[in-house]
N, C-alpha and C positions, 0 to 999 in steps of 0.2 A: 456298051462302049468298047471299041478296040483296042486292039491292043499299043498301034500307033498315035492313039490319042494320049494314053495312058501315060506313055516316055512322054509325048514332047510334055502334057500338064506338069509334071514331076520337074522335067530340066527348068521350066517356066517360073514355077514357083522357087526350083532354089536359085536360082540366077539371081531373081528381084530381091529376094529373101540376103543374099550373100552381099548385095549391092547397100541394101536397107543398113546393114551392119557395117558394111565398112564405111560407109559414110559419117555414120555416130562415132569413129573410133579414132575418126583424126580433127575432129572438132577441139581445137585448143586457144588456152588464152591469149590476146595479143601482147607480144614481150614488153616489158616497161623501157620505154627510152634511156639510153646511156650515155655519160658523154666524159667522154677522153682526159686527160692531163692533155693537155697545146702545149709546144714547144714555144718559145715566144725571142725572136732572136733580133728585134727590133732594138733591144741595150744591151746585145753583148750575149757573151757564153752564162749557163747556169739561170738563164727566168723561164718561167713559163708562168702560163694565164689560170689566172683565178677562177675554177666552174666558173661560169653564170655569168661573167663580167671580160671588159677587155683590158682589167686589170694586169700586168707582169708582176710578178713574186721574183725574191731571190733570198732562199736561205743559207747563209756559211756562217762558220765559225771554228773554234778551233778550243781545244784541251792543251793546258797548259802545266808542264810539273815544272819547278825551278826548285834550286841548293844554292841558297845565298851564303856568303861568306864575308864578314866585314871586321876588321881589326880593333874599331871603335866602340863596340860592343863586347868587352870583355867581363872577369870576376863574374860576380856571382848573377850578371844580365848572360852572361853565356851561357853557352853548353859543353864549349871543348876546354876548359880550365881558361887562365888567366891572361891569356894572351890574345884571344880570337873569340868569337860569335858565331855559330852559323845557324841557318834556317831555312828548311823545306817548305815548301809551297806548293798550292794545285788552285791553276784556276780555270774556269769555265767562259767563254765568251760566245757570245748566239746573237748573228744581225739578222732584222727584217728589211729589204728592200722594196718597193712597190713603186712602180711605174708606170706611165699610162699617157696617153699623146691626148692633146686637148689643143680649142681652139686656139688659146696661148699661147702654148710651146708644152715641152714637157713637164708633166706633174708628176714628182717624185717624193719620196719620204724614206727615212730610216728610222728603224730602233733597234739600238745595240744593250745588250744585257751583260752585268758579268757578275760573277758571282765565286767568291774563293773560300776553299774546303776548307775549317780548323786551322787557320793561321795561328804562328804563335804568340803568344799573349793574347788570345781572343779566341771567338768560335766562329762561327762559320757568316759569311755574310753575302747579303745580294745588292747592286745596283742599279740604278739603270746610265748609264756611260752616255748614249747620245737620242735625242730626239725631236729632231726636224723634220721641215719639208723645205722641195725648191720647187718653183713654177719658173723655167727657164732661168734666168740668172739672179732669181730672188730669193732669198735664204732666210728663216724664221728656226729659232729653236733651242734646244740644247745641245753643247758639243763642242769642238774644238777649234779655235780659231786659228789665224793666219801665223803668228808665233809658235804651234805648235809643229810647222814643218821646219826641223834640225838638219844639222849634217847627218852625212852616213855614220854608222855603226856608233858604239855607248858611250864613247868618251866625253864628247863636249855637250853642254846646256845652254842653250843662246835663247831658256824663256819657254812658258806655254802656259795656256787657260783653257780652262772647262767652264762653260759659262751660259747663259743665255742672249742670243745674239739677235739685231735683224738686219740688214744690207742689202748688197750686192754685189754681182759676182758679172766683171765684162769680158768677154775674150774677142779679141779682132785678129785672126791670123797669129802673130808670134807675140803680138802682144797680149796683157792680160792686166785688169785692173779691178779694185774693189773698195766699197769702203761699206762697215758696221756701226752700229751703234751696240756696246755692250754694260750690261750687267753686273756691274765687280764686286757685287756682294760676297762675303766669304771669300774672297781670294788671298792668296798670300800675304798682301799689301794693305789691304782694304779689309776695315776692320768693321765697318758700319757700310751703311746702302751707302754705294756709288755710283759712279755711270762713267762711260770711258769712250771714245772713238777712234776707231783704228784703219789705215787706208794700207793700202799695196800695191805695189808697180812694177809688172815685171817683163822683161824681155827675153825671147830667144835667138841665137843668130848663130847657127851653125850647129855644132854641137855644145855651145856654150848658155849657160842660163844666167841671168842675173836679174835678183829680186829685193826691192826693197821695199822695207812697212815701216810702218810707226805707229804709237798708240800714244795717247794722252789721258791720264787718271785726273779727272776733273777733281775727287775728292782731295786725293794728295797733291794737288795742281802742279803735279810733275811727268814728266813725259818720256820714251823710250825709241828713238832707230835703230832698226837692224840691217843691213845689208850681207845676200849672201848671192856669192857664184860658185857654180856648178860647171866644170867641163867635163868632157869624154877625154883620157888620155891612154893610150895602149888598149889593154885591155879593161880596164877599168876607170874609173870615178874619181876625180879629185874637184875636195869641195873647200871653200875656206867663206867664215865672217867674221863680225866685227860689229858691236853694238856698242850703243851712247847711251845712259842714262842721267837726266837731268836730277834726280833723286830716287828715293824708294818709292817704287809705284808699281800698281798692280802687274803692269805687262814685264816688266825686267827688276828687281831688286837683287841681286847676287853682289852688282859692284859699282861705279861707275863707265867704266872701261870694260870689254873681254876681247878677247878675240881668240878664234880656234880654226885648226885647219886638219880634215880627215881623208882620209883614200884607203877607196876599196878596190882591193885590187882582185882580180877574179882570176886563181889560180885555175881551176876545170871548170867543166861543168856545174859540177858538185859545189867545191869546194871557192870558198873567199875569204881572203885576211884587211881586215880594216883596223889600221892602228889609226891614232890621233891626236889632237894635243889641244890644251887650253890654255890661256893665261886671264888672270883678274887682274884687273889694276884699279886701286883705290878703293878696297872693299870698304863699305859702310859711308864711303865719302869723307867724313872729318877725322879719320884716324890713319889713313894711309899704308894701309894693310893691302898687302896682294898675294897672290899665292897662285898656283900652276897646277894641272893633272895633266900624267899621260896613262897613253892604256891603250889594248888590242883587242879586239873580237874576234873570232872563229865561228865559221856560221859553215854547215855542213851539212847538202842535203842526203839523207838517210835512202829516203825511196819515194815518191809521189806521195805529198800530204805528212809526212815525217823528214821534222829536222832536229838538228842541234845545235847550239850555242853557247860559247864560252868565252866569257868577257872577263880580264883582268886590266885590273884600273889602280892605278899610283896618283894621291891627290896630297899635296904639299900646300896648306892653308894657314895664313895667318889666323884665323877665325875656325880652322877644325885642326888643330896638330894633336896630334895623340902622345903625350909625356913629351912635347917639347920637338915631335919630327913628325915626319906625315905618316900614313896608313894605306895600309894595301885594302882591297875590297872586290868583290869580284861574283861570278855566278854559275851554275852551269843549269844548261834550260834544254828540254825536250818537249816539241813545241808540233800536236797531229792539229794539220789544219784542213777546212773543207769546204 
């Protein structure tokens, strides 16, 4: 054999040889499939879609500390001696959103959780606050009904319910309309199973709103209207109502008569003052009691997701006087929301 045979056999062999092996060396497994968080911006800022589904999610909520301060709670119900009450508070609040387009229209649900730390005279507790669905303007569930949207800022009470509800919900342009069937079990008024129905009619025309509802408590075969308007004025908010109650019934029982009127006025960015005012007339109906509150809020935004607030409230009550005059009452709140 010579010696030109000898090199090329030698390069031959390692060649095939070097090939053989690097072939074996990048044989690897096929990666398992992954799939993303989606952004989902079909309802708005904060969904995305559910893996696997064309589900929208939306989770927020917010931590809650409050310093309640009430005059009405004094002696040995207080803390600060004989003249005043106060009490700290923390609470938790966590909502589920899901939505999702269907041949009907939209298919949406909530559930709201809330849940607060060691309250005083008690330990610690959880609930669940809301839990429905809407299929376009149809509404089934637990939660809050058409009495629980109030004026701006803490002063006045024109009524609200947590209940189980079903209805609907119509919007045509500036107009907007609704009527439920509800549940008055356990409510303020309603001391045994009852059932109530509640309508609302509302208009917008310019910058101005104006909404009126009513509810009927079938058990207490008494009935409640409220009308309220909303305008834009300067910088700010001015709201005023006025409700009728036929007697004590689950949707308004505080009086026969009230009426209140609030504004928020939006000093910066930041920063807003909403003072306000109430009056009762005829509380209880056959004894002819009425009484009055006013009072201001401070709402102060901190930084993105951090605020505060501080509510002082004067309420002059024939049915809550404290030794014969009214009571101060009041709060201060630091409130991260997300």
């Amino acid at each position: 054999m010579t010696m030109r045979a000898i090199i090329f056999g030698s390069a031959a062999a390692l060649v095939f040889g070097t090939v053989a092996h690097s072939a074996d060396a990048i044989v690897a497994a096929e990666p398992e499939p992954m799939e993303y968080v989606r952004v989902c911006d079909a309802f708005g800022a904060g969904y995305f879609y559910i893996p696997g589904t064309e589900t929208c999610l939306k989770i927020s909520g917010s931590v809650r500390f409050q310093f309640d301060i009430d005059e009405r709670m004094g002696g040995e119900a207080g803390r600060s001696g004989t003249n005043g009450s106060w009490n700290a508070r923390t609470r938790g609040l966590l909502m589920f959103e899901a939505k999702s387009e269907t041949e009907l229209g939209a298919l949406g649900s909530e559930i709201t959780v809330l849940a607060w730390g060691n309250q005083s005279g008690g330990g610690d507790s959880l609930a669940l606050d809301t839990a429905f669905f809407t299929l376009g303007g149809f509404r089934a569930g637990y939660g809050y009904n058409y009495w629980d949207d109030g004026l701006v800022g803490t002063t006045t009470d024109l009524g609200s319910n947590q209940i189980n509800q079903i209805g609907y919900d119509f919007t045509a342009g500036a107009l907007t309309a609704g009527a439920f069937l509800d549940e008055l079990t356990n409510t303020s008024a309603s001391n045994n199973d009852s059932w109530g129905v509640e309508g609302k009619l509302g208009y917008k025309f310019g910058s101005v709103t104006a909404t009126l509802i009513g509810g009927y408590d079938v058990d207490a075969e008494e009935g409640a209207v409220r009308g309220i308007v909303s305008a834009a004025i300067g910088t700010g908010k001015l709201e005023g109502g006025v409700v009728y109650s036929s007697g004590k019934n689950a949707y308004f029982d505080a009086s026969e008569w009230t009426y209140a009127v609030a504004y928020e006025a939006k000093i910066t960015d930041k920063f807003k003052i909403t003072p306000g005012f109430q009056y009762w007339d005829n509380i209880g109906w056959n004894n002819k009691k009425d009484g009055w509150k006013a009072g201001v809020a401070f709402d102060y935004a901190i930084t993105q997701g951090l605020a505060a607030k501080v509510s002082v409230q004067y309420t002059d009550r024939d049915d809550q006087q404290l030794k014969g005059d009214g009571y101060w009452n009041g709060y201060f709140r630091l409130q991260r929301s997300f």
